[in-house]
C-alpha positions as CSV (number, residue, x, y, z in Angstrom):
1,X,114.3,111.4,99.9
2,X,111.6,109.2,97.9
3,X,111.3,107.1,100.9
4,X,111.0,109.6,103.1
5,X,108.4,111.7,101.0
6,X,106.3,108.4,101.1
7,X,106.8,108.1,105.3
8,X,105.5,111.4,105.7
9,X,102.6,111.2,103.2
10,X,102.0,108.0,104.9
11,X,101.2,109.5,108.3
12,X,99.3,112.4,107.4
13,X,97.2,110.0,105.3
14,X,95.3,108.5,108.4
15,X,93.5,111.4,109.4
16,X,91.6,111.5,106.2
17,X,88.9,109.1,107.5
18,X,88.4,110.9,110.6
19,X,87.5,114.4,109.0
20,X,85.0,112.5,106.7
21,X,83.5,111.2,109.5
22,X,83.5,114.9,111.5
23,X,81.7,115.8,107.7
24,X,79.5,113.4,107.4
25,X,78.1,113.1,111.2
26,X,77.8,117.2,111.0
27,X,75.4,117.0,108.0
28,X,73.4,114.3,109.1
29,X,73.2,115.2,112.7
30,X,69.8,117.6,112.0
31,X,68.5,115.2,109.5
32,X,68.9,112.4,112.0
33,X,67.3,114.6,114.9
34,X,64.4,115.3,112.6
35,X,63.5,112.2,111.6
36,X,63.7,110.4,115.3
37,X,60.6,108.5,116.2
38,X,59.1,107.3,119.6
39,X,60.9,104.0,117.9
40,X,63.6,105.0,117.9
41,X,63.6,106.9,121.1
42,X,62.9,103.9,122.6
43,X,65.8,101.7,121.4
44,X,68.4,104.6,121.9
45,X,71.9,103.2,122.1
46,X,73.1,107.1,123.4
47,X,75.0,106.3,126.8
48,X,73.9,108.1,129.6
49,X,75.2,111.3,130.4
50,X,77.3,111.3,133.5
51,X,79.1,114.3,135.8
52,X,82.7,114.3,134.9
53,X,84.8,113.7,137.9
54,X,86.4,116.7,139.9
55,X,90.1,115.6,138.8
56,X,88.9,116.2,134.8
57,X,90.2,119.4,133.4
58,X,88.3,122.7,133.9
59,X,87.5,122.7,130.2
60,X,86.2,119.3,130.4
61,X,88.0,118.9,127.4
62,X,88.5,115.0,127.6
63,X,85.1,114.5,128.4
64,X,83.3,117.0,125.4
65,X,85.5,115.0,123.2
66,X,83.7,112.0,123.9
67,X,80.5,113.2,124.4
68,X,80.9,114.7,120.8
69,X,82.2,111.2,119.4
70,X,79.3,109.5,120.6
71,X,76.7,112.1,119.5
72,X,78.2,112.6,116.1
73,X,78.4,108.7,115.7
74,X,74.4,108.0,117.2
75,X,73.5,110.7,114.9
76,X,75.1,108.9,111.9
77,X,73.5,105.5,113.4
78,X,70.0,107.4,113.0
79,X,70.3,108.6,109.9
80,X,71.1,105.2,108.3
81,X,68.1,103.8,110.3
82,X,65.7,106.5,109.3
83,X,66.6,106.1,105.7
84,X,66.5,102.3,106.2
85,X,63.3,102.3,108.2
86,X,61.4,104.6,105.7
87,X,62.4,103.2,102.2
88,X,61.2,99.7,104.0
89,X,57.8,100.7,105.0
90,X,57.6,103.0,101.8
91,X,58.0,100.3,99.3
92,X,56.9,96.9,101.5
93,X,55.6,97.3,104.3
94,X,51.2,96.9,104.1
95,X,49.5,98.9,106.2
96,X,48.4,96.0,108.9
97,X,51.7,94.6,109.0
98,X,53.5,94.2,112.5
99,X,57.0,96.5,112.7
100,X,60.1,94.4,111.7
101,X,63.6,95.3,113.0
102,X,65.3,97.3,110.7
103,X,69.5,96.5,110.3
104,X,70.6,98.4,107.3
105,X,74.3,99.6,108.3
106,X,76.7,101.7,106.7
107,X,80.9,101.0,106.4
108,X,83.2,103.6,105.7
109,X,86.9,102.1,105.4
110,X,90.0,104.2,105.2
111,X,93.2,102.1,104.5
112,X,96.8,102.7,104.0
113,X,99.3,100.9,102.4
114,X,103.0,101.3,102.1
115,X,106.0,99.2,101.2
116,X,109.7,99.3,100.7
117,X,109.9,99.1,97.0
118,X,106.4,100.2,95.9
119,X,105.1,103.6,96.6
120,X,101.8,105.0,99.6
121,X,98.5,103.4,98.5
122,X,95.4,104.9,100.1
123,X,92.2,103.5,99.8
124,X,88.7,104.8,100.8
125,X,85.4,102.5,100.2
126,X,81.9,103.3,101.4
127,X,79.7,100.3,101.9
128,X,76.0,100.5,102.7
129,X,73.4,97.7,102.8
130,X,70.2,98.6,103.3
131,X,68.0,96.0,105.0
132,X,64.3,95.5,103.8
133,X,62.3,93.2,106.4
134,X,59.2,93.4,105.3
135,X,60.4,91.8,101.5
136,X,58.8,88.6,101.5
137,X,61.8,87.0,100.3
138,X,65.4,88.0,101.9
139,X,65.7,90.2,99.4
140,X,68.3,93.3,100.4
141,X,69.3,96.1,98.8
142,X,73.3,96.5,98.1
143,X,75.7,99.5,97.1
144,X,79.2,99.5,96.9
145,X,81.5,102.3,95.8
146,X,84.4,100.2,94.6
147,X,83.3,96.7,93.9
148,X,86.2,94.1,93.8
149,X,84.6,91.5,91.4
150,X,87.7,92.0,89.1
151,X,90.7,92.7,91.8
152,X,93.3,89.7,91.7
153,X,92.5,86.8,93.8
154,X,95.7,87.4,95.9
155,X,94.5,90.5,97.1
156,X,90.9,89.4,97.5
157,X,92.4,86.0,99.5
158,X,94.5,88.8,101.4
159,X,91.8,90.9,102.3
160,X,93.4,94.2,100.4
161,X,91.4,94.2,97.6
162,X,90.5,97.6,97.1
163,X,88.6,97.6,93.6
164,X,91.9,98.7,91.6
165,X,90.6,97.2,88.4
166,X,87.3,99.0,88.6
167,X,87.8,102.8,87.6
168,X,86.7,104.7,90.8
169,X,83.3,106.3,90.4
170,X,82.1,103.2,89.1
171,X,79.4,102.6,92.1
172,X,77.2,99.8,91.8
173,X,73.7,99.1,93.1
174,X,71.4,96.4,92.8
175,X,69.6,93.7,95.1
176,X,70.8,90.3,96.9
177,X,68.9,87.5,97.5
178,X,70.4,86.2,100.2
179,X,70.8,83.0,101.8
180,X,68.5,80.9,99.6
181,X,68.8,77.0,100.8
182,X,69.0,74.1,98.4
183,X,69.7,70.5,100.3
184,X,72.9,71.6,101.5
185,X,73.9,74.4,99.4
186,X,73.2,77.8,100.6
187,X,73.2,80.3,97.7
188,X,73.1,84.4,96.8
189,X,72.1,86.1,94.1
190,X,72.6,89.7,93.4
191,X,71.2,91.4,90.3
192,X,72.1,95.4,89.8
193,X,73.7,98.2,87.5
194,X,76.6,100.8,87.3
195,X,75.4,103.7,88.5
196,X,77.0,105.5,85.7
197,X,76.6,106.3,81.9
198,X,76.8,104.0,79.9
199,X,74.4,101.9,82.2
200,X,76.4,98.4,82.9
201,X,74.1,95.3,84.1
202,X,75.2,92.7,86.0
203,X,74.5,89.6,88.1
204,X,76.1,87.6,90.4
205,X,75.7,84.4,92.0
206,X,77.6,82.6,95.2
207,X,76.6,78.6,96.4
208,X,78.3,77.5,99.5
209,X,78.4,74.3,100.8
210,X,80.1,73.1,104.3
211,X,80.6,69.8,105.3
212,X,82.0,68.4,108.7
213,X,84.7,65.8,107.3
214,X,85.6,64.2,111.0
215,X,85.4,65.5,114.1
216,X,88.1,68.3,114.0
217,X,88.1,69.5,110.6
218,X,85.5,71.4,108.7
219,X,85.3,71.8,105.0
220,X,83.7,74.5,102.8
221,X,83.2,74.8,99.2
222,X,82.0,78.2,97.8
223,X,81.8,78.9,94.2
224,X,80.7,81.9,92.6
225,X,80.3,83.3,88.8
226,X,79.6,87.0,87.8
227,X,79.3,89.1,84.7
228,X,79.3,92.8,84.0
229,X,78.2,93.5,80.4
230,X,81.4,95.8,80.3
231,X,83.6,93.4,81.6
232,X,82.5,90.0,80.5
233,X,82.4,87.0,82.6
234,X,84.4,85.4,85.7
235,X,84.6,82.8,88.1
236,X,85.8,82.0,91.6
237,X,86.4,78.8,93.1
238,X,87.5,78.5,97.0
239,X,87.9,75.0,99.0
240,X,88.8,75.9,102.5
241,X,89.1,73.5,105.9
242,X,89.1,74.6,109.3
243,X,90.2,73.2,112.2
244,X,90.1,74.2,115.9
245,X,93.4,74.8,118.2
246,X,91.4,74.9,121.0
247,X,87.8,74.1,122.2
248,X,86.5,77.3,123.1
249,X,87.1,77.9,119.0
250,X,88.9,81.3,119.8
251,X,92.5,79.9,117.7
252,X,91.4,78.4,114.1
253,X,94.0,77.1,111.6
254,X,92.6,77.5,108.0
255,X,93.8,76.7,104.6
256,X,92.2,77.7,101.6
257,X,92.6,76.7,97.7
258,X,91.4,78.8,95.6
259,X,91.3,79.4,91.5
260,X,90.1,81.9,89.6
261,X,89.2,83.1,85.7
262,X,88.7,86.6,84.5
263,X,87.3,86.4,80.4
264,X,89.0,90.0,80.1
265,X,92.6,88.6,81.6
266,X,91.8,85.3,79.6
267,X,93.8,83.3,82.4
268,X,93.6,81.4,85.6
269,X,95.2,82.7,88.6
270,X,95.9,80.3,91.7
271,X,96.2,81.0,95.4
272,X,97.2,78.8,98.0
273,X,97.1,80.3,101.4
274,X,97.3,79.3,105.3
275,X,96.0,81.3,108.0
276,X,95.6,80.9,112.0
277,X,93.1,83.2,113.9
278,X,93.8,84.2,117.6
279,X,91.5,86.2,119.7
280,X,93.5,87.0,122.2
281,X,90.9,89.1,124.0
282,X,87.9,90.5,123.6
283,X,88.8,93.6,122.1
284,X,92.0,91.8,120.0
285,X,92.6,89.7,117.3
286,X,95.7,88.3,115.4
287,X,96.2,87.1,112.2
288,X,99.2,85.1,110.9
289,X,99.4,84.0,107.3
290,X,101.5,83.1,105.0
291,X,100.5,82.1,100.6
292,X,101.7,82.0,97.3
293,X,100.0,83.1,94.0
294,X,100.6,81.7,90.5
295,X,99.1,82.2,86.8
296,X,98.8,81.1,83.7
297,X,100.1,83.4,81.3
298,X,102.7,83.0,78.7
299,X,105.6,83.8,82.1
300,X,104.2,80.4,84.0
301,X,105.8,81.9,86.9
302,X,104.8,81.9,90.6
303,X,103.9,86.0,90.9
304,X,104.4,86.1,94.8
305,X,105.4,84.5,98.4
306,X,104.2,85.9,101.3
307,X,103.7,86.4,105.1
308,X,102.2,88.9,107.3
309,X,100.7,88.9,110.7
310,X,98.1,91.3,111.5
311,X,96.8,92.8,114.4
312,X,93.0,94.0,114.6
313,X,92.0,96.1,117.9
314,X,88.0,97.6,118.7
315,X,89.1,100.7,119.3
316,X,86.0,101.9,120.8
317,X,82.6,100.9,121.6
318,X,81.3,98.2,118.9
319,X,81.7,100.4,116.0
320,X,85.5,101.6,115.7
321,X,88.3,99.4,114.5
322,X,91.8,100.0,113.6
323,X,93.9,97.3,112.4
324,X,97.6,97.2,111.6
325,X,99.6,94.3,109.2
326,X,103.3,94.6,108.8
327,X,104.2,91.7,105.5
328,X,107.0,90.4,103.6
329,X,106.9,89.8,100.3
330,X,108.6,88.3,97.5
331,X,106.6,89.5,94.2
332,X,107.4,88.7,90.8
333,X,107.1,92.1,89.7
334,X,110.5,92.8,91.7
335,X,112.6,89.9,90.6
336,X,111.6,88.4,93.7
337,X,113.2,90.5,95.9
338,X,112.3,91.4,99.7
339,X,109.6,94.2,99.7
340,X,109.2,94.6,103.5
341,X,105.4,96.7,103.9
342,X,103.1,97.7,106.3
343,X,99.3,98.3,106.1
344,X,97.1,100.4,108.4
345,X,93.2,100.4,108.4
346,X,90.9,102.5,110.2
347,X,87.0,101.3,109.8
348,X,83.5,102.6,111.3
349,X,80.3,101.1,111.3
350,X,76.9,102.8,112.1
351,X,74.1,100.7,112.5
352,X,71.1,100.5,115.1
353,X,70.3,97.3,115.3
354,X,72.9,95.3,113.6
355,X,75.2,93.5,116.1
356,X,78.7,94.1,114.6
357,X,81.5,92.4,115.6
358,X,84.8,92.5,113.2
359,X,87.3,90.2,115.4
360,X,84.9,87.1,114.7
361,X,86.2,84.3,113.2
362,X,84.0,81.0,113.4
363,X,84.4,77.9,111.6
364,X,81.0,77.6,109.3
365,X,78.5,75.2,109.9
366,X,76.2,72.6,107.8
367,X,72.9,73.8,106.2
368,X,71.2,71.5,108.7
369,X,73.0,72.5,112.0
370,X,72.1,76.0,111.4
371,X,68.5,75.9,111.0
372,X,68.7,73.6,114.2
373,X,70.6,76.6,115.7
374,X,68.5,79.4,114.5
375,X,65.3,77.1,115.9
């Protein structure tokens, strides 16, 4: 009966996302329409309106559904635009200054998780980054609902982390100075606050440094350190290598190392994981991996075996993705026993100007080869 309580909770789960969205495009529809410029106008990424064909229903019902889709998403895209757009020329834009392409974008993830021996996990984040062009230095602004600074390193090496450390409400805002270039280190630096009482500072920095070791393999260091006055102070360390299957880069085997220290956990967790990417089309990706996670408590016990395979479809246009995992794990917490799960993810993306595309997986490049690229 547990199990089946969780299936059905499960299911009905899913359609969460898709009523925020109907809530959110509905409100913003007449502020978006509003604030629409001869800009914007311009740029439009509306399709064009077509006849339906004579065999669609008399109710047109297939075709109002889309037409509804698409309107309620463009009138989301505008609305991040607008907002983007006018806090940019508000705060740094002077007066004689030539118009700069604005690619703020809003995320809004909804994700479920459910396995064998735990219980349904549902997860909504909101992420919005609001691009400011006219900064003189690539400065941008950043919010996150759920920040994941303090998740476990399996599930940030997983991609589940889902800010389950952080108490929800706890928002944070601040700027990112991104892509700063030092020889061949490449670096970010975010500085920003809770946006909650008590106010909670922090910073962050990221350096990231890629190296071609031989012909087929790739290498890339990244390490980053944080600090939240609430929280105290962590660290991340990742060495991952990349190699191509094939020439046209589509299949890519990657390993990754990767350590990290939390000052509130006061020990070391370690990840060791192996991935392959396949883009099977354009529209599909899949993911195979398998990992295992240690620490160094008092147990000095490996905490979990895994492998999943994942499957990542664009749903629709450039903006809609659903993805779908099935895993098998081995944790710790279950005497090492089989826990058999599945994960399902639906995500949207509304942006203008931002080309977004969620089933790319590249293998970095030096400092020095991408400025000769970008030239």
């Amino acid at each position: 009966m547990k199990t089946l309580n969780h299936t059905i909770r499960f299911y009905l789960s899913l359609p969460l996302s898709l009523c925020v969205f109907y809530t959110a495009t509905a409100n913003a529809a007449p502020l978006a329409q509003n604030s629409l410029d001869k800009n914007q106008t311009e740029t439009s990424v509306l399709p064009q309106t077509t006849t339906p064909s004579n065999d669609t229903n008399d109710d047109n019902t297939p075709y109002k559904m889309k037409q509804w889709i698409d309107s309620s998403q463009q009138s989301m895209t505008d609305s991040v635009h607008t907002v983007g757009e006018y806090i940019d020329q508000s705060l740094t834009k002077d007066e004689n200054e030539a118009e700069l392409t604005n690619r703020s974008y809003l995320r809004i993830r909804q994700r479920a998780i459910y396995s064998y021996r735990g219980k349904l996990e549902n997860d909504f984040k909101v992420y919005f980054k609001l691009d400011l062009p006219h900064v003189k230095r690539d400065w941008k602004l950043i919010l996150d609902s759920e920040p994941s600074d303090y998740d476990s390193l399996e599930s940030k090496q997983r991609g589940i982390a889902s800010g389950s450390k952080t108490q929800n409400g706890d928002t944070v805002g601040g700027f990112r100075l991104q892509d700063a270039q030092f020889g061949n280190w490449s670096s970010d630096f975010d500085i920003g606050i809770k946006l909650k009482f008590p106010i909670d500072p922090f910073v962050k920095t990221r350096l990231t440094r890629v190296d071609n070791v031989s012909k087929n393999w790739t290498t890339q260091l990244e390490q980053e350190v944080f600090y939240y006055h609430s929280k105290g102070f962590g660290s991340l360390t990742q060495l991952s290598g990349f190699y191509a299957l094939t020439s046209d880069h589509k299949n890519i085997f990657r390993t990754t190392t990767s350590a990290q220290y939390l000052q509130e956990d006061d020990k070391w967790e370690l990840v060791q994981q192996f991935n392959v990417y396949q883009r099977a089309t354009e529209r599909d990706l899949f993911e195979y991996s398998m990992g295992i996670s240690a620490d160094t408590d008092e147990m000095k016990e490996i905490t979990n075996y895994w492998v999943s395979a994942e499957w990542k479809r664009r749903v629709y246009k450039h903006w809609l993705y659903l993805a779908a995992r099935p895993q098998l794990e081995f944790p710790r917490d279950y005497n090492y026993h089989a826990n058999l799960g599945i994960m399902i993810e639906l995500e949207m993306f509304f942006s203008k100007n931002r080309k977004i595309d969620e089933l790319g997986r590249y293998i970095p490049k030096p400092v020095k080869q991408r400025n000769l690229t970008e030239q």
